[in-house]
C-alpha positions as CSV (number, residue, x, y, z in Angstrom):
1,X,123.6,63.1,112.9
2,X,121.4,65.0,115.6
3,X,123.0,68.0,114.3
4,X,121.8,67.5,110.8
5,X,118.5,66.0,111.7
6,X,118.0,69.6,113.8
7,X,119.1,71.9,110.6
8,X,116.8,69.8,108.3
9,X,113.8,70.6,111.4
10,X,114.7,74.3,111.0
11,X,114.5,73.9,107.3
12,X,111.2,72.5,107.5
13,X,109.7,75.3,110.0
14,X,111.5,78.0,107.5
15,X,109.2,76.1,104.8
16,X,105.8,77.4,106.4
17,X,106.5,80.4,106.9
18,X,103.4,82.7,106.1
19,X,103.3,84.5,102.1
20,X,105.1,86.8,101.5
21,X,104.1,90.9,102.4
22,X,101.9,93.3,99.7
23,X,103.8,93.1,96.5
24,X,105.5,96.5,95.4
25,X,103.3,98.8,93.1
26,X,105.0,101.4,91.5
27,X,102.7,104.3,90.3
28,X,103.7,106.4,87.2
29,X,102.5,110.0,85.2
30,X,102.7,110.4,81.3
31,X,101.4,110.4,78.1
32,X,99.5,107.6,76.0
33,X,102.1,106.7,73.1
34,X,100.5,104.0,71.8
35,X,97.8,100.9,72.6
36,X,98.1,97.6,70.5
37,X,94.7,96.0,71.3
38,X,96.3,92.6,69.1
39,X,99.2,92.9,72.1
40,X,96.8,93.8,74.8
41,X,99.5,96.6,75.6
42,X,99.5,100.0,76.7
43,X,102.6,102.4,76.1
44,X,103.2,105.3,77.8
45,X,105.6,108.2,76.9
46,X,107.4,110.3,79.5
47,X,106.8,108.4,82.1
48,X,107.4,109.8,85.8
49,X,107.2,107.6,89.0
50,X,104.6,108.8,92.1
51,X,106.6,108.4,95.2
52,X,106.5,110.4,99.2
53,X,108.8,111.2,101.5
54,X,108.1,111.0,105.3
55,X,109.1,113.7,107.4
56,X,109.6,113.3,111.4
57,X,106.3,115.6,111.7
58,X,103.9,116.9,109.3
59,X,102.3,114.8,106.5
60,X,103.7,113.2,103.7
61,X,105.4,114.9,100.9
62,X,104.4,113.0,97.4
63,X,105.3,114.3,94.0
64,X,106.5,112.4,90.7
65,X,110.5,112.4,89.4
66,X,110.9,111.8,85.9
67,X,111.9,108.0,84.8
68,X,115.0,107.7,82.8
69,X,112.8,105.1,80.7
70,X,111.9,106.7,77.7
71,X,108.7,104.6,77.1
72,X,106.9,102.3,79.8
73,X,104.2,99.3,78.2
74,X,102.0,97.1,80.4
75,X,99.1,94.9,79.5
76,X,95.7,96.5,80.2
77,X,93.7,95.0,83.4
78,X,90.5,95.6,80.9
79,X,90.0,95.6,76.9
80,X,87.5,98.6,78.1
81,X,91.0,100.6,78.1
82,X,91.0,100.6,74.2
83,X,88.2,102.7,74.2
84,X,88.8,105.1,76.7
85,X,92.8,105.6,76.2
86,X,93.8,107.4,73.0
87,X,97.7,108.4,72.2
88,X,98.1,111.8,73.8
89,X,96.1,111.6,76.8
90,X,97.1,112.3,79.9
91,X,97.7,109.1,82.4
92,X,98.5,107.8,85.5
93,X,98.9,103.9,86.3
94,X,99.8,101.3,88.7
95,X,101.5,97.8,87.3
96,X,102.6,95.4,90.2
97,X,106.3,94.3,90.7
98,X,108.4,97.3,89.0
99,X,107.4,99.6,85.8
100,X,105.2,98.3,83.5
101,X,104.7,94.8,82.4
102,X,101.1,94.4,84.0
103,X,98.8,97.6,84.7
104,X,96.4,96.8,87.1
105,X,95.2,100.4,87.2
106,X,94.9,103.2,84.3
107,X,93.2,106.7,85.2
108,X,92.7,109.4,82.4
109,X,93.5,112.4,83.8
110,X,92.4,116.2,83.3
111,X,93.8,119.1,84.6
112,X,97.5,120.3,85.2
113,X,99.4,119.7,88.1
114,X,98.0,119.5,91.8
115,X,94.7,120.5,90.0
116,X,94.7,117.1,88.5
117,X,91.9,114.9,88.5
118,X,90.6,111.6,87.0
119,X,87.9,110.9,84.8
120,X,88.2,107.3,84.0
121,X,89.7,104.3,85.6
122,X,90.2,100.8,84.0
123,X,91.3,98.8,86.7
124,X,91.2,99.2,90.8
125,X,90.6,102.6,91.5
126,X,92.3,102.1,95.2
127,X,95.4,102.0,93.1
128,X,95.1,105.7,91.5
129,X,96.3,108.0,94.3
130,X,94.7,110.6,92.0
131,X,91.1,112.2,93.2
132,X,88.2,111.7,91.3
133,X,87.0,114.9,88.8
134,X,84.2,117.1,90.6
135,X,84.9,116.3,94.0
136,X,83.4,113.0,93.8
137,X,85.3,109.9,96.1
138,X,84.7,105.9,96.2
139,X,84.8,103.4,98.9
140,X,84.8,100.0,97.6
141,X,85.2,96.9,99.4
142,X,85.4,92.8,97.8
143,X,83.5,90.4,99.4
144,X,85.4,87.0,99.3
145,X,83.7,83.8,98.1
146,X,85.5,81.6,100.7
147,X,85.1,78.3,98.9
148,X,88.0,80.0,96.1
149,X,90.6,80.9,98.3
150,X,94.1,80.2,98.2
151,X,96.7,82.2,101.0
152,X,95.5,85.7,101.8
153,X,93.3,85.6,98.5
154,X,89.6,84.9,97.0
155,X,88.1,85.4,94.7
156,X,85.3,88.3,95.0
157,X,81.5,87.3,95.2
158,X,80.6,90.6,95.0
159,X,81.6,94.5,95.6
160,X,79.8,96.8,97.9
161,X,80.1,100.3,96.2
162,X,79.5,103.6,97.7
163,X,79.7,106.9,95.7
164,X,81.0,109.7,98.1
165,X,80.7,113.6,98.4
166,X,83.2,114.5,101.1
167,X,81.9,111.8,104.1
168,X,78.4,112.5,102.1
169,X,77.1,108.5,101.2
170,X,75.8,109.8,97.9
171,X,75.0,106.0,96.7
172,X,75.4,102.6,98.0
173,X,75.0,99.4,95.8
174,X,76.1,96.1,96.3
175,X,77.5,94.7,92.6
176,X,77.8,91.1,91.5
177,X,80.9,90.5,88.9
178,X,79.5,92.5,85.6
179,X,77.0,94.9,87.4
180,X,77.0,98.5,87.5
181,X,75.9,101.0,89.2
182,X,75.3,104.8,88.2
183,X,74.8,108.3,90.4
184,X,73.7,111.1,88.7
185,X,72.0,112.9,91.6
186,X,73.1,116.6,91.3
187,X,71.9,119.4,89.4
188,X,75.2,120.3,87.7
189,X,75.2,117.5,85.0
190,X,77.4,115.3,86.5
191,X,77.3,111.7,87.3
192,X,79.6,108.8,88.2
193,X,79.3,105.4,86.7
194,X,81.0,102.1,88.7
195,X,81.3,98.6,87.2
196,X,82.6,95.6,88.8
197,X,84.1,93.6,85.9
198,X,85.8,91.0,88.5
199,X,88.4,91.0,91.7
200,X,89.8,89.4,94.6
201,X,89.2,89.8,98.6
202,X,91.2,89.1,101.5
203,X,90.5,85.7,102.9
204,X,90.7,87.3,106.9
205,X,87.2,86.9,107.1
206,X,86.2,83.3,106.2
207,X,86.5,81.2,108.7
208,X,89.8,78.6,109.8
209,X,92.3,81.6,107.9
210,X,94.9,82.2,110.0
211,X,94.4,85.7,112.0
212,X,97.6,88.1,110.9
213,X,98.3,86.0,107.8
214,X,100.1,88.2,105.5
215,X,100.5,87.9,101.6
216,X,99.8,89.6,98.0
217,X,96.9,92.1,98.2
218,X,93.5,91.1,96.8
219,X,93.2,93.0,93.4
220,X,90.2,94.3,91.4
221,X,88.8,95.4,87.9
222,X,86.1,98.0,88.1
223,X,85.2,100.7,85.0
224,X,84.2,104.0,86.6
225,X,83.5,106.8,84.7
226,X,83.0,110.5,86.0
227,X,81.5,113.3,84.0
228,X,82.7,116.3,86.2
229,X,80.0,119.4,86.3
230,X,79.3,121.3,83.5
231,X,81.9,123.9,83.0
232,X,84.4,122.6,85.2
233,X,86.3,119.8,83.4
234,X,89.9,121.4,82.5
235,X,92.7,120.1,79.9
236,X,96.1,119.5,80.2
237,X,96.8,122.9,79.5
238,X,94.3,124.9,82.0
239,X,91.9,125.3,79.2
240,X,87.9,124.7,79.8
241,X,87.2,121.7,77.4
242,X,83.9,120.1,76.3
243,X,82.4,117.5,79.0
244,X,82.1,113.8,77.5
245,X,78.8,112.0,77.0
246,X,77.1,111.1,79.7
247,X,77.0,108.0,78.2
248,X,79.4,105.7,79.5
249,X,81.7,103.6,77.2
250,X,81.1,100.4,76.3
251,X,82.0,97.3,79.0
252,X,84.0,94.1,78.0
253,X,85.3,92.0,80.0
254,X,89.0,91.7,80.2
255,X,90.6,89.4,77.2
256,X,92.3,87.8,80.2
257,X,91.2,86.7,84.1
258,X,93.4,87.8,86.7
259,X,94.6,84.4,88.4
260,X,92.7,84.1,91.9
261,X,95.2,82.2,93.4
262,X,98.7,84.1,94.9
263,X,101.7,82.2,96.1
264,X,104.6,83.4,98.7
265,X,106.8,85.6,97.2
266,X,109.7,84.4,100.7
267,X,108.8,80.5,100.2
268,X,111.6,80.0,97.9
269,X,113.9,82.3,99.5
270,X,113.1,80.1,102.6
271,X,113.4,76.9,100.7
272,X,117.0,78.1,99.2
273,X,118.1,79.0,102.4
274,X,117.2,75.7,104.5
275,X,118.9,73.7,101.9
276,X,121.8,75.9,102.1
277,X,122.0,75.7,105.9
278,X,121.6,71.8,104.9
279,X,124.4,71.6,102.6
280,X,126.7,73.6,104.8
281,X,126.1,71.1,107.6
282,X,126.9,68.4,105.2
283,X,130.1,70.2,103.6
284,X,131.1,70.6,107.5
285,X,130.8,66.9,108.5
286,X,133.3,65.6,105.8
């Protein structure tokens, strides 16, 4: 009996153990085939997946390898990706998990190659490992509202948004959930548009969290929109193409909120394996 009794106190601590780590994004390259706005879906063609290799000095080698998947579809993080994704533009997006099923980042890419940049996310930009077209960078950063939080999670109060020209702060706004924010301080006809549609923040900072706590990463939905110098915006191909309005594209909010809440991904893996060590006692004592 003390036996079991201990197992089942081993079960118990197994039980609360801390969520689970950052949950696996997988980052892929292609072509839009198709969008079903009735589906909320996003298909893309060709896909290949962005992935780095680590050598034992130098930095990282990153490239993309062609999927064997002949198509890849994910729901959008925004129903602004409608407008801005048409069939036969260039892409690059994150989903959460494996391939697919949920994109929680879509960037519209121009240029070929390395020379690639991004014009438009839908989604969290921090999961585009793509720069931004005309040499333009963000640094964004959720604040949590700590009366929301569940785990490593909140929900975001607000976003403190900087546009960025090399470590140049070009712009700095803090934007409430809706709110945007747009830089168009050069005299090349550029500018860069930022909207916080909604997000998440780690809970580190409000107070009575456990310090080193570690679980799913906070997650957010921004529309930014870049219209890259005049002259220098590129296609596919390497050929100079018109420059979009400067009018940026109609804002909706997403036809679905992103949950605020995140539960361990190693609970049940814990819970399975103290009732296993359980049963095993029990199988032993008859």
């Amino acid at each position: 009996m003390r036996r079991i009794a201990a197992i089942i106190l081993a079960a118990l601590f197994l039980c609360t153990l801390p969520a689970a780590a950052v949950i696996l994004e997988v980052t892929v390259r292609g072509t839009v085939a198709g969008t079903d706005k009735a589906g909320n879906t996003l298909t893309i063609a060709g896909p290949a997946q962005y992935g780095c290799s680590y050598p034992a000095s130098g930095q990282p080698v990153c490239s993309y390898t062609p999927m064997a998947n002949a198509t890849i579809t994910g729901t959008v993080p925004a129903d602004s990706a409608f407008s801005v994704f048409s069939p036969g533009d260039t892409i690059v997006a994150t989903s959460t998990g494996g391939p697919g099923g949920s994109w929680i980042a879509l960037g519209k890419l121009t240029g070929a190659g390395d020379d690639s940049t991004v014009t438009d996310i839908v989604g969290d930009p921090a999961a585009v490992p793509t720069p931004l077209a005309g040499g333009y960078s963000l640094q964004l950063l959720t604040e949590p509202d700590c009366t929301t939080c569940s785990g490593t999670i909140c929900t975001a109060a607000s976003s403190s948004a900087r546009v960025m020209d090399g470590t140049a702060i070009l712009m700095a706004q803090d934007l409430a959930p809706g709110h945007a924010m747009t830089y168009n301080g050069r005299n090349d006809g550029s500018s860069v548009s930022v909207t916080f549609m909604k997000g998440q923040a780690s809970s580190s900072t409000c107070a009575g969290r456990a310090p080193g706590m570690t679980g799913p990463q906070a997650i957010s939905v921004y529309i930014v929109r870049v219209v890259p110098p005049i002259g220098s915006l590129t296609s596919a191909t390497g050929t100079v193409a018109a420059a979009p309005s400067a009018t940026p594209a109609e804002v909706t909010m997403p036809a679905e909120a992103r949950p605020t809440t995140a539960k361990s991904g190693l609970l049940p893996f814990a819970a399975i394996g103290a009732l296993a060590l359980v049963g095993a006692a029990g199988i032993r004592r008859r």
